[in-house]
C-alpha positions in Angstrom: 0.0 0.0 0.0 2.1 3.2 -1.5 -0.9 6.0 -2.0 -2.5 8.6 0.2 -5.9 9.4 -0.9 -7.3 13.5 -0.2 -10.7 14.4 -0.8 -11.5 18.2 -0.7 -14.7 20.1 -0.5 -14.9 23.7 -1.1 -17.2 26.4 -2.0 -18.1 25.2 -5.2 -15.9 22.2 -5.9 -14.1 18.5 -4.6 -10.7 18.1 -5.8 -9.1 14.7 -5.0 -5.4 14.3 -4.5 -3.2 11.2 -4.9 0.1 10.7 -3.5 2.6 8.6 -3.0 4.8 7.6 0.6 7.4 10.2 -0.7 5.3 12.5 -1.2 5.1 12.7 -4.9 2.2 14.2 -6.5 0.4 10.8 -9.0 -2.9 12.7 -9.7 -5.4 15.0 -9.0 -9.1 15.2 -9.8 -11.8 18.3 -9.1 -15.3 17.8 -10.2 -18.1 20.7 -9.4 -21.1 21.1 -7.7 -24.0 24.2 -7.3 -24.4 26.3 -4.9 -28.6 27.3 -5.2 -29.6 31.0 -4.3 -33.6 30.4 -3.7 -34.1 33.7 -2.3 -31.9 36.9 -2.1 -29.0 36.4 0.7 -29.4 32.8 0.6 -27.0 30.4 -0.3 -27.4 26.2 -0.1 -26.2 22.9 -1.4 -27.5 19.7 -1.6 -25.3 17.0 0.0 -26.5 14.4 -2.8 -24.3 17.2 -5.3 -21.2 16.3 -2.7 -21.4 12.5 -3.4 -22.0 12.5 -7.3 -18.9 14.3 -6.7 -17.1 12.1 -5.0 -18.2 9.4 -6.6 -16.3 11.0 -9.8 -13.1 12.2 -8.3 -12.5 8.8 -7.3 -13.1 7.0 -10.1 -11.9 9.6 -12.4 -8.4 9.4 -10.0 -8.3 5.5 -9.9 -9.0 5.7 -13.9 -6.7 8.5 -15.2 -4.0 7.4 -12.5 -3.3 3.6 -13.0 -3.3 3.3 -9.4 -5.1 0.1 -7.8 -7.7 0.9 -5.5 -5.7 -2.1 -3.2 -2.7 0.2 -3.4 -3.9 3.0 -0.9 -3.2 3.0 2.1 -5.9 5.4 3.6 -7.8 8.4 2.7 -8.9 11.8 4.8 -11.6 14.5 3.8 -11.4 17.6 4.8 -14.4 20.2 3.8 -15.4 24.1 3.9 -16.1 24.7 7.6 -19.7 26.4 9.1 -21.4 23.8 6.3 -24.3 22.0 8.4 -26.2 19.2 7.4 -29.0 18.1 9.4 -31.0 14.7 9.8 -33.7 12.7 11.6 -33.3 9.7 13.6 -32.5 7.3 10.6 -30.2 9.7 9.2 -31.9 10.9 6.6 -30.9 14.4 5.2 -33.9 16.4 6.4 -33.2 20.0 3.8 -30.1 21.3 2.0 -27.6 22.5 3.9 -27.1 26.3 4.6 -23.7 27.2 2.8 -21.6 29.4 5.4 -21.9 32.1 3.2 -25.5 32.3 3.3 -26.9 35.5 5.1 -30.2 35.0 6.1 -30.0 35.6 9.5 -28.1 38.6 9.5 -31.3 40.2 12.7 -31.1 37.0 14.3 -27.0 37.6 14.3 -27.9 41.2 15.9 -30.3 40.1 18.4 -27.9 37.4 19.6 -25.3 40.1 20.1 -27.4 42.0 22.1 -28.9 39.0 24.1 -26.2 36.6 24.6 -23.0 38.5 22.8 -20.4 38.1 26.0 -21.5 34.2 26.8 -20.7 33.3 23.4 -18.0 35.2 23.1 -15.9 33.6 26.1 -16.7 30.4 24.8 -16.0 30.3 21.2 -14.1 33.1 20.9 -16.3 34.7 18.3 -19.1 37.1 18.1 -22.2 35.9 16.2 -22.2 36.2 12.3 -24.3 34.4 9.5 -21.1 32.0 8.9 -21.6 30.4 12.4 -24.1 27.1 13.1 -25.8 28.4 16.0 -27.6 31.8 14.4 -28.0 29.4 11.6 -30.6 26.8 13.9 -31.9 29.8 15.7 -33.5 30.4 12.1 -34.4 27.2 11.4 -36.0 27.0 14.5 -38.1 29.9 14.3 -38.5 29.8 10.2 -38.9 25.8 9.5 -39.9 24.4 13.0 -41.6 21.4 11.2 -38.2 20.5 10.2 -36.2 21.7 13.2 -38.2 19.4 15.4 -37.3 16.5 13.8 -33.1 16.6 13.7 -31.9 13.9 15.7 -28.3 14.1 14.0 -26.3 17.2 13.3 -23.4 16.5 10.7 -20.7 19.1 9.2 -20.2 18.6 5.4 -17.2 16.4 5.3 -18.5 14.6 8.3 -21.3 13.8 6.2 -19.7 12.3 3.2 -17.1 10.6 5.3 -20.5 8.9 6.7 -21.5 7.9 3.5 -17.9 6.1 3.2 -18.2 4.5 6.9 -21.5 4.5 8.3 -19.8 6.4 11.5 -21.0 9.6 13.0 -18.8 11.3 14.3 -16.7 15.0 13.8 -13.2 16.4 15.0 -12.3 19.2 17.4 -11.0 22.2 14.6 -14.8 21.6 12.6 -16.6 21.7 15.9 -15.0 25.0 16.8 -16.4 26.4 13.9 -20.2 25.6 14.7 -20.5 28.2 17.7 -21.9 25.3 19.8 -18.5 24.1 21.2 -16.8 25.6 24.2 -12.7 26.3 22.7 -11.8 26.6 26.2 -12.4 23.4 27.4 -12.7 21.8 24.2 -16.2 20.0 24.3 -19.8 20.7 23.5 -21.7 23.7 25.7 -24.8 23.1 27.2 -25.8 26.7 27.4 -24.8 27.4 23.7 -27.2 24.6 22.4 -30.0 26.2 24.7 -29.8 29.1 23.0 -31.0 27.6 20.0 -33.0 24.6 21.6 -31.3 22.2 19.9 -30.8 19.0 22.2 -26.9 18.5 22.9 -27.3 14.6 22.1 -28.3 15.8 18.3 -24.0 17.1 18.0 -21.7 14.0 17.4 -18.8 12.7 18.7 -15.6 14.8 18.9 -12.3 13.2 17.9 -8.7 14.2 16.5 -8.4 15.0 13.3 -5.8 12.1 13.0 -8.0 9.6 14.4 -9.0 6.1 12.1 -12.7 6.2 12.6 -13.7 3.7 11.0 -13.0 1.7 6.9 -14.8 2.0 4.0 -18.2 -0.2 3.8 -18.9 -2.7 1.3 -21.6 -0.1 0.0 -19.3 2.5 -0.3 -16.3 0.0 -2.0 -19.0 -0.7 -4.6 -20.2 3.3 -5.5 -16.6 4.8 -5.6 -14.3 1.9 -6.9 -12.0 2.0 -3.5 -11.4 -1.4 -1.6 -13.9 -2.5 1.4 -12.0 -2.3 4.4 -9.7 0.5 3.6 -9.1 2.8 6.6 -10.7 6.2 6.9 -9.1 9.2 8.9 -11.3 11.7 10.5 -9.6 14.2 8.6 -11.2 18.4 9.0 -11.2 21.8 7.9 -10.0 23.0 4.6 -7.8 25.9 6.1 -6.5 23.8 8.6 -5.5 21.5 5.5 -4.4 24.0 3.6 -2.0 25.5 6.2 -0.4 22.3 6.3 -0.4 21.8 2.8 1.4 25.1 2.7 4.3 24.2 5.4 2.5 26.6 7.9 3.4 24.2 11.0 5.3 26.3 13.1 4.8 30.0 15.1 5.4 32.7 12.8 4.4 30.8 9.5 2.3 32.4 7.4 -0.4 31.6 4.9 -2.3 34.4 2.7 -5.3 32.1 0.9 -7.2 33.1 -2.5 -9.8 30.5 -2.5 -13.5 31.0 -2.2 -12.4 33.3 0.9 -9.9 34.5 1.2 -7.7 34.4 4.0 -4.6 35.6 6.2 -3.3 33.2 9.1 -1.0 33.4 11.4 0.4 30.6 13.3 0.8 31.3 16.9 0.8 29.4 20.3 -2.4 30.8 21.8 -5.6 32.0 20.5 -6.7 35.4 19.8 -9.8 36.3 20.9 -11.0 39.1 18.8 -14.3 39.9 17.2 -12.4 40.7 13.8 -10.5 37.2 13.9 -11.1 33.4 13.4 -9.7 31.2 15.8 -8.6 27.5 14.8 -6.4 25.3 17.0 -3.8 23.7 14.5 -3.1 19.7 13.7 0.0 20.5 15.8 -0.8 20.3 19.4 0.0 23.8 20.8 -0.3 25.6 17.9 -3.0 28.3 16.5 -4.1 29.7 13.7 -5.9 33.1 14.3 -6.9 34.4 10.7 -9.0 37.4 8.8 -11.3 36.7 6.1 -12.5 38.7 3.0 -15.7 36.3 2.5 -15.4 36.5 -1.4 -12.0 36.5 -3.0 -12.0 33.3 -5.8 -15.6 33.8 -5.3 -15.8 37.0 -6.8 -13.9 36.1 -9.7 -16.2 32.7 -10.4 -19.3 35.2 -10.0 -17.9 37.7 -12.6 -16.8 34.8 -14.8 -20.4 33.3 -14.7 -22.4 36.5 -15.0 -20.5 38.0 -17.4 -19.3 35.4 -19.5 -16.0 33.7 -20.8 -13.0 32.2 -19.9 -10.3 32.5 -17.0 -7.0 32.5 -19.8 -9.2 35.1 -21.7 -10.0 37.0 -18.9 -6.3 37.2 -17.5 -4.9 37.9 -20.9 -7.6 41.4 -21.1 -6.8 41.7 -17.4 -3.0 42.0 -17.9 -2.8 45.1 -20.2 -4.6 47.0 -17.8 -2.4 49.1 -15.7 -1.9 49.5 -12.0 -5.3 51.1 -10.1 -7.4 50.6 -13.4 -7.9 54.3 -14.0 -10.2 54.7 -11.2 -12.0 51.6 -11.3 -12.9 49.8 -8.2 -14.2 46.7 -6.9 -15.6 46.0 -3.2 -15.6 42.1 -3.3 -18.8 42.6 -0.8 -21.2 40.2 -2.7 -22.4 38.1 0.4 -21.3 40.9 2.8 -18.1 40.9 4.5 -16.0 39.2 7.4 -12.9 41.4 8.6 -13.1 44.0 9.6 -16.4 44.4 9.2 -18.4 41.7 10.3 -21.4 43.0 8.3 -23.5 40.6 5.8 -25.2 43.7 4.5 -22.7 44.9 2.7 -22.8 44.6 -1.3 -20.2 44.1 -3.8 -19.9 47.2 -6.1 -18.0 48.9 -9.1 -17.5 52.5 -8.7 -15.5 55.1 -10.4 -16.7 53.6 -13.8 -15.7 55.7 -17.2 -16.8 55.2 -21.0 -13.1 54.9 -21.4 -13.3 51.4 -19.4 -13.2 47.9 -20.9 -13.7 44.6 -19.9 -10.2 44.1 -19.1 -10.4 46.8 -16.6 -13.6 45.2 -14.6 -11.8 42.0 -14.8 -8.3 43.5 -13.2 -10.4 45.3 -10.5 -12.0 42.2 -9.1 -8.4 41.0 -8.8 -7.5 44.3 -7.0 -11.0 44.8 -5.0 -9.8 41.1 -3.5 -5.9 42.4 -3.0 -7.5 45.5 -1.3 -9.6 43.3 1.1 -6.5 41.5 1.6 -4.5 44.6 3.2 -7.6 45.4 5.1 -6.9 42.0 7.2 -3.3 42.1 6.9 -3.5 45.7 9.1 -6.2 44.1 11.6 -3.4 41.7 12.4 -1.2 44.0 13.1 -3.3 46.3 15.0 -4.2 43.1 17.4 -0.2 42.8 17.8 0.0 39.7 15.8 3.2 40.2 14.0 3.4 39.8 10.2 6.3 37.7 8.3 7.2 39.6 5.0 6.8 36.1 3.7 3.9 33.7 3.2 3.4 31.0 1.3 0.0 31.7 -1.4 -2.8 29.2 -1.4 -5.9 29.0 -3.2 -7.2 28.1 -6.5 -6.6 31.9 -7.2 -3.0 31.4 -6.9 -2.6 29.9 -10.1 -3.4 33.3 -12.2 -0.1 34.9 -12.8 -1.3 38.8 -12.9 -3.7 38.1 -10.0 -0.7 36.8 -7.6 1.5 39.9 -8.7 -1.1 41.9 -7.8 -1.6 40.4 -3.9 2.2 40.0 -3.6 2.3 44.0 -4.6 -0.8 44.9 -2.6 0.1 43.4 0.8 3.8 44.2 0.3 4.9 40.8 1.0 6.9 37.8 -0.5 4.3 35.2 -1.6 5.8 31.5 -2.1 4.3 29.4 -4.7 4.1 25.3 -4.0 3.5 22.6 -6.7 0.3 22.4 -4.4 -0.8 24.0 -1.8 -4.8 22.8 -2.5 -6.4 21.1 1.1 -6.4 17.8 -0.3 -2.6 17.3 -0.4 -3.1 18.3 3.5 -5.6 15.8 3.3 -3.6 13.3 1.9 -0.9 14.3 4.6 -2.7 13.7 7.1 -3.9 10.6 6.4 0.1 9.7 6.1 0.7 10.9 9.5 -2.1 9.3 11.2 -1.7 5.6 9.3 2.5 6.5 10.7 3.8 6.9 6.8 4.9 10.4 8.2 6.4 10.8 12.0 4.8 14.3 12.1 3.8 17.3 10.8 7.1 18.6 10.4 8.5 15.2 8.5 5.3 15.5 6.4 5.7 18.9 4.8 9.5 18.1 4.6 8.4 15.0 2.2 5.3 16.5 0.6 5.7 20.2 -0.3 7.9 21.5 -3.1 8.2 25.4 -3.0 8.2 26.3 -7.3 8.1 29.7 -7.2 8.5 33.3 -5.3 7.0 36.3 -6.1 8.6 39.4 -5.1 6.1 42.9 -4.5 7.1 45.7 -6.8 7.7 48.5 -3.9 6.4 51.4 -6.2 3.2 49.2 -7.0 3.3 48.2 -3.0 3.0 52.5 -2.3 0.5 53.1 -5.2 -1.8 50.7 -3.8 -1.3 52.5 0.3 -2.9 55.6 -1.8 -5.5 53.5 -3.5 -6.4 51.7 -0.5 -7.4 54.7 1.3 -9.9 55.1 -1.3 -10.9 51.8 -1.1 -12.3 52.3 2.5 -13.3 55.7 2.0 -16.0 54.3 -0.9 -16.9 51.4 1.7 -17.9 54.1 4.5 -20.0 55.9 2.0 -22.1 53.0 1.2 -22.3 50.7 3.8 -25.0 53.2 5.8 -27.2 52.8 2.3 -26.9 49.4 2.7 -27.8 49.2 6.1 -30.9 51.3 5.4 -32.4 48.6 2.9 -32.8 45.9 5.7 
């Protein structure tokens, strides 16, 4: 048994890697799925979408790759945290799951801030926002109670599909953080948080370590996604806790800047952060913490202007490229399902300003890429400001990493050194993990050493770095003229 099998699912997409015990990339696989928008701020996916898509990464991988199923030695998913999927007593998927970029309950968020803000914040670190679980069943609750009533099982998305694989329910301590039912202090699930939105504490599953075998693959599942019955199958977790250690980021001071469907900059530290602007992860490495800001549509944005407006990403590049620095006033404010840090405020809405007759489509397309850079710095200071100190270097993650102009333009924007790896994607950490927990790798640090191969650096252009301080000023100037108009359409 020489593979490692990773399984990733994101905001719009699973990608499966294959790897061998020395780390050397066989294959990869991505396969997409819909997100549905059935009413205005309201984003959902249906977990049957998840396993069609599984179903073809696999097979795809097994059939493009050569690699006998009997060959691999374990797999791990990891998945898009906040993602909750709910069921009844036979485990039955009882609606689609609420996407953590859905925004519905953007009053309920508000009232909980006012009612309960302090308790949940000196539990989970967080304040309530639409991303979280909790405001997410207080909605449910109060809008669907006919369904509500009958969950019996609460999964998290790549808890889900692993039960599909296993027939084991079950989640791992860096997902359960992220529903805003879990206690990150003493690391279990809180009584009084579930009270606040009635939902029974014996509905949340079983917390284990990421790294933990839960269970093998079923004969049911050997016989839908070509894999051998009986093959184990690691907890696995969240895709930025995959991704930072796809992307080396496994000791204090590492740094990871993320263009994905968020996009993100974390930190590693040795102790959380508790800030309202921040997301707070414990790492795969005991001790270690990743504290992180968020822009909640970076790759995002781009996918949404692709699909709205028509053609390709190596068409839309090339027009973006002869556009010069700043556009010629054009802006983007990447705002399109609200916005995380700093703002914390789902009402927000994208926008284009400073348009001219004089601008083409080139121009739009560069100042998405820009709009996301922009949103980008606006985290990196946050960090700062919270004395959480910076490294001029990072390594870049993301699906957006692989557009030349568009990780110029971040390395330029947030004035920092951005390492490129062969792959940096959540299901090579995926795969990695599933090496360390089956004892291919001894740990984290002999796991990265094996696995990742840095290809690239990209310097920032120090004029380009000051050009884009001066537009950035602008940037949140435009945001605090518009944000009260959007707050006035509630």
């Amino acid at each position: 048994m020489n593979y490692l099998l990773g399984i990733d699912f994101g905001g719009g997409s699973s990608k499966a890697t294959l790897i061998d015990r020395n780390g050397v990339l066989i294959a990869e696989k991505v396969a997409e799925y819909p997100t549905y928008y059935p009413q205005l701020g309201y984003c959902e996916q249906a977990p049957a979408d998840w396993k069609q898509a599984l179903i073809q990464n696999i097979r795809s991988l097994l059939e493009s790759s050569g690699v006998h199923a009997k060959e691999i030695l374990a797999l791990a998913i990891d998945s898009a945290t906040h993602t909750a999927v709910v069921c009844d007593e036979q485990f039955r998927v009882l609606r689609p799951a609420i996407h953590w970029t859905d925004s519905r309950c953007a009053d309920i968020c508000r009232e909980l801030c006012e009612r309960y803000g302090e308790i949940i914040f000196e539990k989970t670190f967080h304040k309530p926002d639409t991303i979280w679980t909790l405001p997410q069943f207080v909605w449910l609750k109060r809008n669907e109670p006919q369904i509500f009533e009958k969950i019996a099982h609460v999964f998290f998305e790549k808890d889900y599909i692993r039960y599909l694989l296993t027939g084991v329910w079950c989640t791992d301590e860096i997902e359960a953080q992220g529903s805003m039912l879990f206690d990150c202090r003493h690391f279990c699930w809180d009584e009084t948080l579930c009270e606040i939105c009635s939902l029974p504490i014996s509905a949340l599953p079983p917390v284990v370590k990421p790294t933990d075998q839960i269970g093998t693959l079923t004969k049911e599942a050997a016989d839908f996604t070509g894999l051998c019955e009986g093959m184990p199958v690691i907890c696995g977790t969240t895709d930025t806790a995959m991704e930072v250690f796809a992307a080396s980021a496994v000791e204090k001071g590492d740094v990871t800047v993320k263009l994905a469907t968020a996009g993100r900059i974390c930190v590693m530290t040795d102790r959380a952060y508790p800030d309202r602007d921040f997301v707070n992860y414990s790492h795969i490495v005991p001790g270690l913490w990743y504290p992180g800001t968020a822009t909640k549509a970076a790759a995002s944005s781009y996918r949404w202007y692709r699909d709205t407006f028509g053609g390709d990403y190596e068409s839309l590049n090339q027009g973006a490229a002869s556009v010069e620095l700043g556009c010629n006033g054009l802006m983007y404010h990447p705002y399109i399902n609200g916005e995380l840090t700093p703002y914390a405020d789902p009402l927000l809405c994208g926008s284009f300003t400073g348009i001219r007759a004089t601008h083409t489509r080139g121009h739009f397309t560069r100042a998405v890429m820009e709009g996301v850079a922009l949103s980008l710095l606006h985290c990196k200071q946050k960090l700062l400001e919270a004395g959480i100190p910076v490294s001029h270097k990072a390594t870049l993650i993301g699906g957006g990493a692989k557009g030349v102009l568009w990780r110029q333009i971040t390395a330029d924007a947030l004035g920092m050194e951005l390492v490129l790896t062969q792959s940096s994607d959540s299901s090579l950490g995926s795969a990695m993990l599933a090496g360390l927990s089956t004892g291919v790798f001894a740990d984290a640090k002999e796991a990265v050493k094996t696995c990742i191969k840095p290809i690239q650096t990209i310097e920032p252009n120090p004029e380009n770095t000051l050009a884009y301080e001066r537009i950035f000023k602008d940037y949140v100037r435009i945001h605090d003229a518009l944000a009260p108009i959007y707050d006035d359409r509630k």
